[in-house]
C-alpha positions in Angstrom: 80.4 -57.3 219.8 84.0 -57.0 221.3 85.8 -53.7 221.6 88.4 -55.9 220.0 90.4 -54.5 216.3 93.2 -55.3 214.6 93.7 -52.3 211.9 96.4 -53.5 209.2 96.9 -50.3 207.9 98.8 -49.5 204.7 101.7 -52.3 204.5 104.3 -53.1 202.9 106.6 -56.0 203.3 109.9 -56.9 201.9 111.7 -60.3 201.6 115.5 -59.9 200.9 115.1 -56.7 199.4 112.1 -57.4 197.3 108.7 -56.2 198.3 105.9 -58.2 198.6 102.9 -57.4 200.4 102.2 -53.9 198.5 100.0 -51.6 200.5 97.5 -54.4 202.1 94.3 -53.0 204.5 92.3 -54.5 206.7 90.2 -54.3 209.7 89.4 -57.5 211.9 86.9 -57.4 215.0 86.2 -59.3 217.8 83.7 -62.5 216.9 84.5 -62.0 212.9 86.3 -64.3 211.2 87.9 -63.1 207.9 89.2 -65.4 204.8 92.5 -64.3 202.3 92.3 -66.2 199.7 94.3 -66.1 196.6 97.1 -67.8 194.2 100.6 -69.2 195.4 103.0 -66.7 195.5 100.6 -63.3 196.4 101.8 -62.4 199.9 99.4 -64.6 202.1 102.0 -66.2 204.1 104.4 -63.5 204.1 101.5 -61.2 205.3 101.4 -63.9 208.4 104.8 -63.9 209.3 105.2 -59.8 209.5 102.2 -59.8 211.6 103.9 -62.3 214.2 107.5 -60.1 213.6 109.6 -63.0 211.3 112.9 -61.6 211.4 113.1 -62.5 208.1 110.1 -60.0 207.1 110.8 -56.4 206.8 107.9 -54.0 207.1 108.8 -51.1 204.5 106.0 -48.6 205.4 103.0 -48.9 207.2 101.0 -49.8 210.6 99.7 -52.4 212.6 97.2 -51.5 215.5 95.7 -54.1 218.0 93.2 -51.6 220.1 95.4 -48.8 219.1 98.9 -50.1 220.5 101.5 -50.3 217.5 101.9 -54.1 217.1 105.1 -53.3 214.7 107.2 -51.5 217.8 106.6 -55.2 219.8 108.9 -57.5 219.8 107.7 -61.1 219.0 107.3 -62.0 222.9 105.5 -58.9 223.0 103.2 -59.8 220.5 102.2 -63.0 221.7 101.5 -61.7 225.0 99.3 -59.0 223.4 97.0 -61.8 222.2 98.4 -62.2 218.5 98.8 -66.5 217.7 99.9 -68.2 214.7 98.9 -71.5 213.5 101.6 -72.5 211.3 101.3 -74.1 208.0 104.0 -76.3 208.9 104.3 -76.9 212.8 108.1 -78.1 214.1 108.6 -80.9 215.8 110.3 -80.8 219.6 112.0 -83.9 220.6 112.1 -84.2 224.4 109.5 -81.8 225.0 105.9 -82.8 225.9 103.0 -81.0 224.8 101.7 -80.3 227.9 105.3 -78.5 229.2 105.4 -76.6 226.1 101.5 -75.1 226.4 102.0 -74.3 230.0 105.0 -72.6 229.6 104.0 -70.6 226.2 100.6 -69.7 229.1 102.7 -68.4 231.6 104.6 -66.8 229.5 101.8 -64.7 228.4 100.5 -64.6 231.6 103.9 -62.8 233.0 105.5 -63.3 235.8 103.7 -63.3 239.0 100.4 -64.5 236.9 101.4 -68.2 236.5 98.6 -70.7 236.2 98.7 -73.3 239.5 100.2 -76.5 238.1 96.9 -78.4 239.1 94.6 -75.6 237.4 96.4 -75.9 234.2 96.1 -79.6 234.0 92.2 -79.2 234.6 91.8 -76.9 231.8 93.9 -78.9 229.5 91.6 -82.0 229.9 88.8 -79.6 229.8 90.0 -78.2 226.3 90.8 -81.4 225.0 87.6 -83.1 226.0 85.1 -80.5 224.1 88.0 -80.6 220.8 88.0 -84.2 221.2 91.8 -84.4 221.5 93.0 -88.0 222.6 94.8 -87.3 226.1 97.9 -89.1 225.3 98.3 -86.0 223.2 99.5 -84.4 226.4 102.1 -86.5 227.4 103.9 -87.1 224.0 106.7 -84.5 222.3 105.5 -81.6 220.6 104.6 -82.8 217.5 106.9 -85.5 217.3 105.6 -88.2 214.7 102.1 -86.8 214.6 100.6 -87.5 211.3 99.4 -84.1 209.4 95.8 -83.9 210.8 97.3 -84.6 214.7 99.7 -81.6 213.9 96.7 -79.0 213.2 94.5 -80.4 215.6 97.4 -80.0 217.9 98.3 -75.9 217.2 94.4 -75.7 217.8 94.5 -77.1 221.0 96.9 -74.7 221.8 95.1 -72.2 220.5 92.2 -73.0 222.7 94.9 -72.5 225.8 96.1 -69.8 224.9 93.3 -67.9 224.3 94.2 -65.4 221.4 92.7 -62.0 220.8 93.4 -62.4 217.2 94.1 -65.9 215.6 95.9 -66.3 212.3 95.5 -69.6 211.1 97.6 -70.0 208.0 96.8 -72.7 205.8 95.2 -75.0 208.6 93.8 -76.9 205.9 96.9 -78.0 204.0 97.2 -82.1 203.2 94.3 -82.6 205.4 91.8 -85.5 204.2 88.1 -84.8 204.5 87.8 -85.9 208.2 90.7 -83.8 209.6 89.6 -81.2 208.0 85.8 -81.3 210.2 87.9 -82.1 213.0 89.8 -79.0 212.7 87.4 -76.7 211.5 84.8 -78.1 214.3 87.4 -76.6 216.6 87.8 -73.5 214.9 83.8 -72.9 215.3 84.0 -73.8 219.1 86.9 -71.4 219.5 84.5 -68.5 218.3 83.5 -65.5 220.4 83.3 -62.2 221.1 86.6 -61.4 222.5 88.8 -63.3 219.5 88.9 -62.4 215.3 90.2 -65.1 212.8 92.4 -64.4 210.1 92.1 -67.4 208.1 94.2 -68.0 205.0 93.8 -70.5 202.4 93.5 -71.4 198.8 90.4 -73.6 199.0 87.1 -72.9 199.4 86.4 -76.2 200.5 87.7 -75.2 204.4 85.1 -72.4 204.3 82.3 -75.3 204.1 82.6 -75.9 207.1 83.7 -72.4 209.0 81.6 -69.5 208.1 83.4 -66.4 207.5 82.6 -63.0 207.6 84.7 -61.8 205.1 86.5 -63.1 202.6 88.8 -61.4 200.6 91.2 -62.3 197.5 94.8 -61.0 197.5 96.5 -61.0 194.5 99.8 -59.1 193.3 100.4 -58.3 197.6 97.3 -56.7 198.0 93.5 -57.5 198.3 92.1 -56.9 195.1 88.5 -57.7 196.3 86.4 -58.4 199.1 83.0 -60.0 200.0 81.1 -62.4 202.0 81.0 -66.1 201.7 79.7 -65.9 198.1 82.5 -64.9 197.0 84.9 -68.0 197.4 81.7 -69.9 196.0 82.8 -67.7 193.1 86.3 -68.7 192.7 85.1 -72.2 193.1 83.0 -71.8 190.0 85.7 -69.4 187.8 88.8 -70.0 189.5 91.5 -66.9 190.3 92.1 -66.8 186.5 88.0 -66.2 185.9 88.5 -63.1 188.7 91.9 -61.6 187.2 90.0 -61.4 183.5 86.6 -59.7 185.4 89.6 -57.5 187.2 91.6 -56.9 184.7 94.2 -57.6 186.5 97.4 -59.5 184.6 99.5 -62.0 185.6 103.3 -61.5 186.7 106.2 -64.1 188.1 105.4 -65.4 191.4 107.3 -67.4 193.9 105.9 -70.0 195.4 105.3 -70.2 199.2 105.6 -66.7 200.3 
């Protein structure tokens, strides 16, 4: 097992003034792969984007150590460089810029200056990544996500995830609008991603994603925080009951959400 750990420690975030991840813990390690699940509107994505550093998300109290070093004191450059990636529920599209331009800069980039991958090297590997992810190679040479349908858009962030090599991977809502066969495709290159050096944070509402990648973990957040945790048995669970079936065996009652956040 990797040395690796992310320690979420105590947070709360704010959008606009209101808070809405409310004291959240958690502790990720190399080669685990943890699931949040949980209703629209509980702090999932939100809990993403303050990771990342969103300007738009203010941490009120709390910490965030990757192997000790305070991820909240990095900027967003910073972050990515430390080996934190997001896979976005809703990729942008790039007109003019090719896939391949944009992973080899976001590589050197992380690599810092002085550290650039050879030209030549970083075409290899790109082949080489999407040969075992069974990525089309005219993915390469066409603009960052530029009339990809949904399926090519998640296959596509990971592809770059696979080039970029995360320490810790945050996948939000990979599995959103994808039909059946996506969906393999994308968890099939979740699973080949896996090792000892990197931990998944994997959100979604679905237990249906978590057929096909085996978590570790899986915990439900509701209300900004996780109000339970367990292993894969336990999104089996909400399959069965549903979050309202959990909240009535928690006790836990409902309040106005917003959708998205």
């Amino acid at each position: 097992m990797s040395e690796l750990k992310l320690e979420i420690q105590g947070l709360h975030v704010a959008i606009d003034g209101k808070e809405i991840v409310k004291g959240l813990d958690l502790t990720i390690c190399g080669g685990e792969i943890h699931a949040i699940m949980g209703p629209n509107g509980t702090g999932k994505s939100t809990l993403a984007s303050a990771l990342m550093g969103h300007p738009r998300y203010e941490v009120v109290r709390g910490q965030v150590l990757l192997n000790g070093e305070n991820v909240l004191d990095m900027s967003v450059d910073e972050r990515a460089r430390a080996g934190l990636f997001l896979a976005m529920q809703y990729p942008a599209e790039v007109s003019g810029v090719s896939n391949a331009n944009f992973m080899r800069q976001a590589l050197n980039a992380k690599l810092g200056e002085g550290h650039e991958m050879p030209v030549l090297k970083f075409h290899r590997q790109l082949q080489d990544r999407m040969k075992k992810l069974n990525v089309d190679e005219s993915f390469a040479d066409r603009y960052l996500n530029e009339g990809f349908s949904g399926g090519e858009k998640k296959r596509n962030e990971i592809l770059q995830m696979s080039m970029l090599e995360p320490k810790v991977a945050i996948l939000d809502e990979i599995d959103s609008g994808l039909d059946i066969d996506a969906l393999k495709i994308v968890a099939e290159g979740v699973n080949t991603l896996r090792s000892p050096e990197t931990g998944f944070l994997i959100i979604t509402h679905y237990q249906r994603l978590l057929n096909y990648i085996v978590p570790d973990h899986v915990h439900v957040m509701m209300q900004g925080r996780i109000v339970k945790s367990g292993g894969r048995e336990l999104a089996e669970y909400l399959e069965a009951h549903g979050y309202d079936g959990l909240k009535a065996e928690l006790g836990i009652e409902d309040e106005t959400v917003e959708v998205g956040i």
